[in-house]
Each structure stands twice: as structure tokens, then as C-alpha cells.
Backbone and ligand atoms as CSV (ligand in chain L), in Angstrom:
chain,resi,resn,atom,element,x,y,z
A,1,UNK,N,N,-18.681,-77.335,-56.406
A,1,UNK,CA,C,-17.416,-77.739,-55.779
A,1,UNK,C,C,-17.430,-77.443,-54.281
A,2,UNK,N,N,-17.763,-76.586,-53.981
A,2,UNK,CA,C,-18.084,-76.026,-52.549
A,2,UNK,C,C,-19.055,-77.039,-51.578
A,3,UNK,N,N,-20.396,-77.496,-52.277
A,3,UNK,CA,C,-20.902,-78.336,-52.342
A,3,UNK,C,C,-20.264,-79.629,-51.431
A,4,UNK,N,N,-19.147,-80.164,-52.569
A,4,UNK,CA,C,-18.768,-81.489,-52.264
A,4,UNK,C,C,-17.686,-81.140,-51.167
A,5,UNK,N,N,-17.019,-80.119,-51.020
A,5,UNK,CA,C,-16.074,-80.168,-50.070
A,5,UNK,C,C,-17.265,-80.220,-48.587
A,6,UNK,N,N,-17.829,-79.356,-48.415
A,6,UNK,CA,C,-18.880,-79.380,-47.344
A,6,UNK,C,C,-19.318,-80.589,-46.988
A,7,UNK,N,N,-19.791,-81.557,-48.042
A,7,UNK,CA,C,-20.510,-82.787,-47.851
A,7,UNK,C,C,-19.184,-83.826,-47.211
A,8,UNK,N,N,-18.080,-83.868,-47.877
A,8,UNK,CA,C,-16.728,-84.799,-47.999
A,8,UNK,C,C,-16.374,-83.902,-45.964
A,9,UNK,N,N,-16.434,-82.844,-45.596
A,9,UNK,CA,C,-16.326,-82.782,-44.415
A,9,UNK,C,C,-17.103,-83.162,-43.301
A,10,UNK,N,N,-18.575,-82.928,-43.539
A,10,UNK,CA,C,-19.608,-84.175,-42.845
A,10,UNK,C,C,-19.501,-85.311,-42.495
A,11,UNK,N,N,-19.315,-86.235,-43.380
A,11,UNK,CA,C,-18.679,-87.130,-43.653
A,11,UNK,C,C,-17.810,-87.879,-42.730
A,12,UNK,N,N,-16.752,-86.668,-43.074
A,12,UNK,CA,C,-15.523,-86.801,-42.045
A,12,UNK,C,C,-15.835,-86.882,-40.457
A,13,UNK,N,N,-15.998,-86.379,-40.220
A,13,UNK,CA,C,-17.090,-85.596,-39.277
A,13,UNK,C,C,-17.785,-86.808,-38.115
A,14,UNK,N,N,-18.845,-87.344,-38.994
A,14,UNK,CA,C,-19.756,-88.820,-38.921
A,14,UNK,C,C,-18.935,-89.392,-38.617
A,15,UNK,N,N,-17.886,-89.880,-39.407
A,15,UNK,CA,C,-17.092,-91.213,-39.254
A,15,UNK,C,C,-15.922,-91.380,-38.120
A,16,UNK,N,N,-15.818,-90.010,-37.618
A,16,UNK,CA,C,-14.734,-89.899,-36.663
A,16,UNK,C,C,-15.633,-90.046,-35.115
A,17,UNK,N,N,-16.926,-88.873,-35.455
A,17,UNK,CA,C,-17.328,-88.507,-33.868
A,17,UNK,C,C,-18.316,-89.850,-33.734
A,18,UNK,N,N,-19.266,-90.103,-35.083
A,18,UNK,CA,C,-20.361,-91.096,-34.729
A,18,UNK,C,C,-19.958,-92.665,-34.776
A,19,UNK,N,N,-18.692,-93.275,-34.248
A,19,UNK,CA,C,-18.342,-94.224,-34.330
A,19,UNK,C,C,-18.606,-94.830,-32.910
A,20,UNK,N,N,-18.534,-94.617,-32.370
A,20,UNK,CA,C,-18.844,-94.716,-30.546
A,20,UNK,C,C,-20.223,-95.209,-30.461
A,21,UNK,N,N,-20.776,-96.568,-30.671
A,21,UNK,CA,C,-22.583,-96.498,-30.153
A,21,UNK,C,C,-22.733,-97.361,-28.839
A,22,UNK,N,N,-23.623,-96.628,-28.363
A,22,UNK,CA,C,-24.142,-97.337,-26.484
A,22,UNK,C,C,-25.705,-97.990,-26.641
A,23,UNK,N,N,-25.231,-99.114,-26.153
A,23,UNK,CA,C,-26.483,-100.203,-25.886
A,23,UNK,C,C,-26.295,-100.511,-24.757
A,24,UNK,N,N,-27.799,-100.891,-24.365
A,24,UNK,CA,C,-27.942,-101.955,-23.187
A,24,UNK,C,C,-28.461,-103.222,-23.642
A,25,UNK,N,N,-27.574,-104.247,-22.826
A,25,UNK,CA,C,-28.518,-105.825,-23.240
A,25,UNK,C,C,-28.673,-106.366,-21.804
A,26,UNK,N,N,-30.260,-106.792,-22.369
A,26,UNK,CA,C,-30.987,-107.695,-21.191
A,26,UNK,C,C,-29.713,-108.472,-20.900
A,27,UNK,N,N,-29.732,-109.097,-19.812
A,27,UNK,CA,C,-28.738,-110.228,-19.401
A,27,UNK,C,C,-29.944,-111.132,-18.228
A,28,UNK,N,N,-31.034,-111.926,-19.168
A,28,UNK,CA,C,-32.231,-112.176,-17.701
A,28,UNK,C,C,-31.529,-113.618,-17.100
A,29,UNK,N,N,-30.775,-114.172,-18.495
A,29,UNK,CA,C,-30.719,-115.544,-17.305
A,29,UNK,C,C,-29.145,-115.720,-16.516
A,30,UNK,N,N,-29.023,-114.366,-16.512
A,30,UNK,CA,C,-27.660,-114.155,-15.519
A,30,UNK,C,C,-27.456,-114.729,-14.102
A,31,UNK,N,N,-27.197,-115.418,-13.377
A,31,UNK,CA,C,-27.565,-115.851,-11.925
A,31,UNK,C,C,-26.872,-115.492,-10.946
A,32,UNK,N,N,-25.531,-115.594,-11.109
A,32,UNK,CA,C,-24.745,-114.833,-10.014
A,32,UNK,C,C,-23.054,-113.803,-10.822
A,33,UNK,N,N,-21.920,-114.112,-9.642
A,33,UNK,CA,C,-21.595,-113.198,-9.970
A,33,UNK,C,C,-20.028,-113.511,-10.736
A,34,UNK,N,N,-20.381,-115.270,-10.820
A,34,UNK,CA,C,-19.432,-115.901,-11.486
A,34,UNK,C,C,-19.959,-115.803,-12.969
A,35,UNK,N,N,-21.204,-115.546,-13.514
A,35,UNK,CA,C,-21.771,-115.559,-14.686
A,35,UNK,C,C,-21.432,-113.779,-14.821
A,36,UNK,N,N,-21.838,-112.905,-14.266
A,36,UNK,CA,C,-21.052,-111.673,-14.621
A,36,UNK,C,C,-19.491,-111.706,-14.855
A,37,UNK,N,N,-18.986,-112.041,-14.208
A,37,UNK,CA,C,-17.409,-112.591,-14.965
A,37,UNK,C,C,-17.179,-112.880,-16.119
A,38,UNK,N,N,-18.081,-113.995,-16.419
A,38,UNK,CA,C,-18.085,-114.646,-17.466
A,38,UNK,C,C,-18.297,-114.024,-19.141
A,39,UNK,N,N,-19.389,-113.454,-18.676
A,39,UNK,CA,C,-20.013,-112.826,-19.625
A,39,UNK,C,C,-19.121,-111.230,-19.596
A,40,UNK,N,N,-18.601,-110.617,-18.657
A,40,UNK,CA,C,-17.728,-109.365,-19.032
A,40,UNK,C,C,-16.593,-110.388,-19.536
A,41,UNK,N,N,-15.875,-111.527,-18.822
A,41,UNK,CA,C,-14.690,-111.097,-19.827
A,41,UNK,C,C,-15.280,-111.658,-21.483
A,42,UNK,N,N,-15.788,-112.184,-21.503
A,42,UNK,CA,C,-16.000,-112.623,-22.979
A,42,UNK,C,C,-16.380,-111.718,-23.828
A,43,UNK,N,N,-17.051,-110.644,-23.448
A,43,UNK,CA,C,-17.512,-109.300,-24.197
A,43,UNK,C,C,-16.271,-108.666,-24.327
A,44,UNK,N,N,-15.602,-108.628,-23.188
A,44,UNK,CA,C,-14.316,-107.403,-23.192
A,44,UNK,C,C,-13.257,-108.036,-24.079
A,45,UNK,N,N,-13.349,-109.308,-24.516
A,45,UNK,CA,C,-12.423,-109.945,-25.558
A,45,UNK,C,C,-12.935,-109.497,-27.197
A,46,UNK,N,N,-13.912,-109.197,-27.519
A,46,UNK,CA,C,-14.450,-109.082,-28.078
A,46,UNK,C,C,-13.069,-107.589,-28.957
A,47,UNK,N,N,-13.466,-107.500,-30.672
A,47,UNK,CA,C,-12.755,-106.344,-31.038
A,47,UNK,C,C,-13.531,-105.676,-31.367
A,48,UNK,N,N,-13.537,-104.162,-30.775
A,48,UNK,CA,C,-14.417,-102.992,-30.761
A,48,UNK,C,C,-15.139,-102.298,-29.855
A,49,UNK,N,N,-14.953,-103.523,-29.003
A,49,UNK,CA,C,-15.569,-103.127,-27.489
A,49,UNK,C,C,-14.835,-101.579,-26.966
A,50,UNK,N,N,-15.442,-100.773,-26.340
A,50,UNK,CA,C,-14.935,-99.715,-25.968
A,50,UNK,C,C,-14.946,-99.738,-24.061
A,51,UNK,N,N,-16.372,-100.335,-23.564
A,51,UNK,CA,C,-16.253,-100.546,-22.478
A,51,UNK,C,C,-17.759,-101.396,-22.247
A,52,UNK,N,N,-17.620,-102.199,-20.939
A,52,UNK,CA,C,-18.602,-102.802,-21.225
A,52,UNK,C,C,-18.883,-103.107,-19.300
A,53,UNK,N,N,-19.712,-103.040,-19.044
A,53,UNK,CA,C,-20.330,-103.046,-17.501
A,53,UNK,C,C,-21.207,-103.300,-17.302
A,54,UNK,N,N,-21.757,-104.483,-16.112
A,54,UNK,CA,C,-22.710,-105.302,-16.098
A,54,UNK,C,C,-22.964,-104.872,-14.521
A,55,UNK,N,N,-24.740,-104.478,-14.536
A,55,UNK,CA,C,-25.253,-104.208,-13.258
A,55,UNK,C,C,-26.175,-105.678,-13.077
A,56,UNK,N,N,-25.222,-106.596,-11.828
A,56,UNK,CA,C,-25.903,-107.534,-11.229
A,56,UNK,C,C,-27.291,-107.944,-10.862
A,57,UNK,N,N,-27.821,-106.427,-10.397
A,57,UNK,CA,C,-29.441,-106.108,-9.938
A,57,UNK,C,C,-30.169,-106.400,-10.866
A,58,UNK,N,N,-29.979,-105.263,-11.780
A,58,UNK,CA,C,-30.985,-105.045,-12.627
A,58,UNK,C,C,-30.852,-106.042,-13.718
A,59,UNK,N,N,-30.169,-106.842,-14.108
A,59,UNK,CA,C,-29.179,-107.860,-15.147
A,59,UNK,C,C,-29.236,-107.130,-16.356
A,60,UNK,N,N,-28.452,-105.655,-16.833
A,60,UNK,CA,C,-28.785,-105.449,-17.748
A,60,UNK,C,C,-26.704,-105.237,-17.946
A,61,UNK,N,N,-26.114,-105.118,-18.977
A,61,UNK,CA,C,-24.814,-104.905,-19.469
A,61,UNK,C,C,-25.059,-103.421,-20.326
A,62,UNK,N,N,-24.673,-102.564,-19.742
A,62,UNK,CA,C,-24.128,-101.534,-20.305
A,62,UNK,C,C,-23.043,-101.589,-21.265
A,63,UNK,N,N,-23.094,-101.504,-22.556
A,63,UNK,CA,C,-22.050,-101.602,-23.666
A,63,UNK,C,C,-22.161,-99.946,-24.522
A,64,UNK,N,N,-20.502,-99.880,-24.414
A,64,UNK,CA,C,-20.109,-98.976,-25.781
A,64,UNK,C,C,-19.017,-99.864,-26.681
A,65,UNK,N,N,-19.301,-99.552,-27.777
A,65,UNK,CA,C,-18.549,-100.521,-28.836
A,65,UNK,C,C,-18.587,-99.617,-30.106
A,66,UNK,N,N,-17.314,-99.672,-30.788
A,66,UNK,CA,C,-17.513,-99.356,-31.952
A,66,UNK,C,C,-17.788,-99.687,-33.131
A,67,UNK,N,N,-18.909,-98.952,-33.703
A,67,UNK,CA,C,-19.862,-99.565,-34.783
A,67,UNK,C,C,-18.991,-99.622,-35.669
A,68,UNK,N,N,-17.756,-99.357,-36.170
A,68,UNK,CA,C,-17.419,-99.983,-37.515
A,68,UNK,C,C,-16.717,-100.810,-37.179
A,69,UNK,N,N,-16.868,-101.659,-36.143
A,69,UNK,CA,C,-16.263,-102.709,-36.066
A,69,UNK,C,C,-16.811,-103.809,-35.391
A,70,UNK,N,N,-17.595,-103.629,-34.614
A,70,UNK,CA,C,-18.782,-104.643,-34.184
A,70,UNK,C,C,-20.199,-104.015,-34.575
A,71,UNK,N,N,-21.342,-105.270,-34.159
A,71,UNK,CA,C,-22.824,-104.418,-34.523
A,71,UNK,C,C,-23.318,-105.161,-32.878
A,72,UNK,N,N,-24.371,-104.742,-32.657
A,72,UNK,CA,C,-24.701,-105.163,-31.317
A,72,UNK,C,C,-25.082,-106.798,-31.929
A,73,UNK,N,N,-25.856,-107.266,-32.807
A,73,UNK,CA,C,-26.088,-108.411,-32.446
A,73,UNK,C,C,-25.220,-109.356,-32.696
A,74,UNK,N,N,-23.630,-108.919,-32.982
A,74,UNK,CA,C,-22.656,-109.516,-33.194
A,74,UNK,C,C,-22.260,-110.215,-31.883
A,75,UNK,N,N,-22.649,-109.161,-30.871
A,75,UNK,CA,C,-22.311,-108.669,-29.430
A,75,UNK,C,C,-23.662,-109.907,-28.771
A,76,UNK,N,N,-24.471,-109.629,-29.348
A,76,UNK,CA,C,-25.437,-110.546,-28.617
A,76,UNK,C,C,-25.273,-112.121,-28.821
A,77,UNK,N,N,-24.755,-112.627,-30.421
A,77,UNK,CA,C,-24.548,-113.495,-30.287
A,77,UNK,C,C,-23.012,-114.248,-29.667
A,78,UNK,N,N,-22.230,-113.027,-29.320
A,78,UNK,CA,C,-20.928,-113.791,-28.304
A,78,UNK,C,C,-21.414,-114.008,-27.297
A,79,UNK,N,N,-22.778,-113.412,-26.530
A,79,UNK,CA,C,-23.032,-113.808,-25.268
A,79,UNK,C,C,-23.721,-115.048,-25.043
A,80,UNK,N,N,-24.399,-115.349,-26.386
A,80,UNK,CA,C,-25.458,-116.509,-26.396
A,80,UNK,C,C,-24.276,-117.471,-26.563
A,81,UNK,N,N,-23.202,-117.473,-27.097
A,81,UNK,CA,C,-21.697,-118.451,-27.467
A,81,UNK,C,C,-21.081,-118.830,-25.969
A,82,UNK,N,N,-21.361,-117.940,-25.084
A,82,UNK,CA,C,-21.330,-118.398,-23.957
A,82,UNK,C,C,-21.930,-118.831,-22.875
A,83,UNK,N,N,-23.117,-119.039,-23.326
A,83,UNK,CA,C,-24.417,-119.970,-22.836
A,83,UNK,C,C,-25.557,-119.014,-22.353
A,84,UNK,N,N,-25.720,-117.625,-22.370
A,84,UNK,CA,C,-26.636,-116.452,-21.902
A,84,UNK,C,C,-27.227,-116.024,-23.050
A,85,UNK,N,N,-28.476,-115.796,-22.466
A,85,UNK,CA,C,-29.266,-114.942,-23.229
A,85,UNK,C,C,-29.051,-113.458,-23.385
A,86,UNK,N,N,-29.316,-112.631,-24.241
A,86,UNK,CA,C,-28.819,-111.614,-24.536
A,86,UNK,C,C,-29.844,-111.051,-25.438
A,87,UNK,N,N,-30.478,-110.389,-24.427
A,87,UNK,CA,C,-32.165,-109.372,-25.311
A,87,UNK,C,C,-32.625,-110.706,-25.878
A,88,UNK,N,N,-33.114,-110.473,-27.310
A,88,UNK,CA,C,-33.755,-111.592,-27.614
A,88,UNK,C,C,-33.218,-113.006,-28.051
A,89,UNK,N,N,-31.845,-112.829,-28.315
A,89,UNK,CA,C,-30.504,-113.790,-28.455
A,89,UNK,C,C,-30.645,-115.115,-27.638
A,90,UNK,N,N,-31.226,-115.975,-27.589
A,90,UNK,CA,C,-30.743,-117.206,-26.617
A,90,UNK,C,C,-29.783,-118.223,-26.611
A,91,UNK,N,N,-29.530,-118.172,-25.839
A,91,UNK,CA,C,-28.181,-118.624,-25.012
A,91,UNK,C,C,-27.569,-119.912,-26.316
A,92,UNK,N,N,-27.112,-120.623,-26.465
A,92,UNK,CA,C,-26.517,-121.735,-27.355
A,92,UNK,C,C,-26.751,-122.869,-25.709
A,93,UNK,N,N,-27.456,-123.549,-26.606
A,93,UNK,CA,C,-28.005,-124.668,-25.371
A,93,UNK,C,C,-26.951,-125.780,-24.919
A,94,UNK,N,N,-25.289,-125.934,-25.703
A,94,UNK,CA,C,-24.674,-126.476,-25.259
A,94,UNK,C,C,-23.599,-125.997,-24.439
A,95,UNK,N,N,-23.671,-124.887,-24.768
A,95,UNK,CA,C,-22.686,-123.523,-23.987
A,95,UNK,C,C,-22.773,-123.879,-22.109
A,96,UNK,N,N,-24.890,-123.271,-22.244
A,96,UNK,CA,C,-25.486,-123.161,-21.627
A,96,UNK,C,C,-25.485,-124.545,-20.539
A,97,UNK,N,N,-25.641,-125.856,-21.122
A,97,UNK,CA,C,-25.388,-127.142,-19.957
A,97,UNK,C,C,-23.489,-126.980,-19.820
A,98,UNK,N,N,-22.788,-126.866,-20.055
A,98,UNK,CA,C,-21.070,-126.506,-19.794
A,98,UNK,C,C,-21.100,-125.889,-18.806
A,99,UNK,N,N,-21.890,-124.305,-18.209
A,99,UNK,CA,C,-21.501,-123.952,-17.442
A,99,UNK,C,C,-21.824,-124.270,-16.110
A,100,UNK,N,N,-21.103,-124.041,-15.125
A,100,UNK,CA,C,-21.347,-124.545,-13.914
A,100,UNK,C,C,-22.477,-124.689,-12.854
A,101,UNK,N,N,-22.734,-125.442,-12.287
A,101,UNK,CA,C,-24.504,-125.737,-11.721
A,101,UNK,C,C,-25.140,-124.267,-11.147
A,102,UNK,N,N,-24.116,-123.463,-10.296
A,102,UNK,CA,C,-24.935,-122.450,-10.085
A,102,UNK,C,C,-25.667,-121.244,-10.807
A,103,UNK,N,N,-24.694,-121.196,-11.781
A,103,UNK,CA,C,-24.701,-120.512,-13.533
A,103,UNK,C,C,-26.142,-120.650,-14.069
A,104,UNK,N,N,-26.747,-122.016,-14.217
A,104,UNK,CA,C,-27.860,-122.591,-14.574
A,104,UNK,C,C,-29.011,-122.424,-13.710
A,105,UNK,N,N,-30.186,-121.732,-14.390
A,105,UNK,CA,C,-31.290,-121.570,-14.265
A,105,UNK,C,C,-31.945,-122.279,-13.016
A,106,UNK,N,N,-32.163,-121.934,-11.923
A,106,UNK,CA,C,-32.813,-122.913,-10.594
A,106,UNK,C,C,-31.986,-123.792,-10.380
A,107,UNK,N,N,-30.431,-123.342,-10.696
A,107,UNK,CA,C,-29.313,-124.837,-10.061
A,107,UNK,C,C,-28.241,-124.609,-9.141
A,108,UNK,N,N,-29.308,-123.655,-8.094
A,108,UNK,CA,C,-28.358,-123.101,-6.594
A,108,UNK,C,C,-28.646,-124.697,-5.765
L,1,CU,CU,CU,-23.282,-117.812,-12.404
């Protein structure tokens, strides 16, 4: 009995503190800083998102989200829904011609 109360508080425990998980996603075919817009607000619409921040330079999106309620490649495929690639996720190719010429790959 002691046992299960110990285990049933673990548990507790896990599900309260380990709900919080942090990823980074590639963002390579990001181009400027109307596509960072784009791609934060569409993540930040997202339910579970906790916070989400995109470094222009390096094109990578810093994400915390909560795992019982999103999974990252849930997360990867809202970004590909909006025409970006996302780690190994690629973009949805009709998303991808929608967005605007500078958005697109060599279409400064
Ligand atoms: Cu852009």
C-alpha cells in the first residue's frame, strides 16, 4: 500500500512538472521577416503552445509547448500547412506557391 501511494505521487509529480517540452525546429526555407510573422503567428495559434520564438539568423524557432496537448510533429506539420519547411516536414507545395514572391525560395 505504501508502495502504490509513492508510485500514484510520482506520477503526480510527472504529469504536473514534466508537461512543459522545448524543441527547436529548423526553419531553412524561411526568407525574410514577413515569413517569421507568418510562421510565429500560426504556431502561436496553435493549442498548447507555451511560447514560441524565431531567430531570423540562424532560422531555427525556439518552441515550448505542452506535451499533453500538442506533439512536436503536430507543430511541424502546422508549419508545413503554411507553406515552410519544418526539420524534416516539407512545406505543403500549395501553401508554399500562395505565399508572397519574396517568401519564396530565390523570389527577391
Ligand atoms: Cu518572407
Amino acid at each position: 500500500m505504501k508502495h502504490l501511494i509513492l508510485i500514484l505521487t510520482i506520477l503526480g509529480l510527472i504529469s504536473c512538472s514534466g508537461d512543459s517540452a522545448k524543441a527547436d525546429i529548423a526553419l531553412a526555407s524561411m526568407q525574410c521577416g514577413m515569413c517569421e510573422s507568418t510562421i510565429e503567428e500560426g504556431v502561436k495559434a496553435l493549442d498548447g503552445i507555451v511560447a514560441f520564438d524565431v531567430d531570423p539568423e540562424s532560422k531555427v524557432g525556439h518552441i515550448t509547448f505542452k506535451a499533453s496537448i500538442i506533439d512536436l510533429s503536430a507543430i511541424e506539420k502546422a508549419i508545413a500547412a503554411l507553406g515552410y519547411d519544418a526539420n524534416n516536414t516539407k512545406a505543403d507545395a500549395e501553401a508554399y506557391e500562395a505565399l508572397p514572391g519574396c517568401c519564396q525560395i530565390g523570389g527577391h
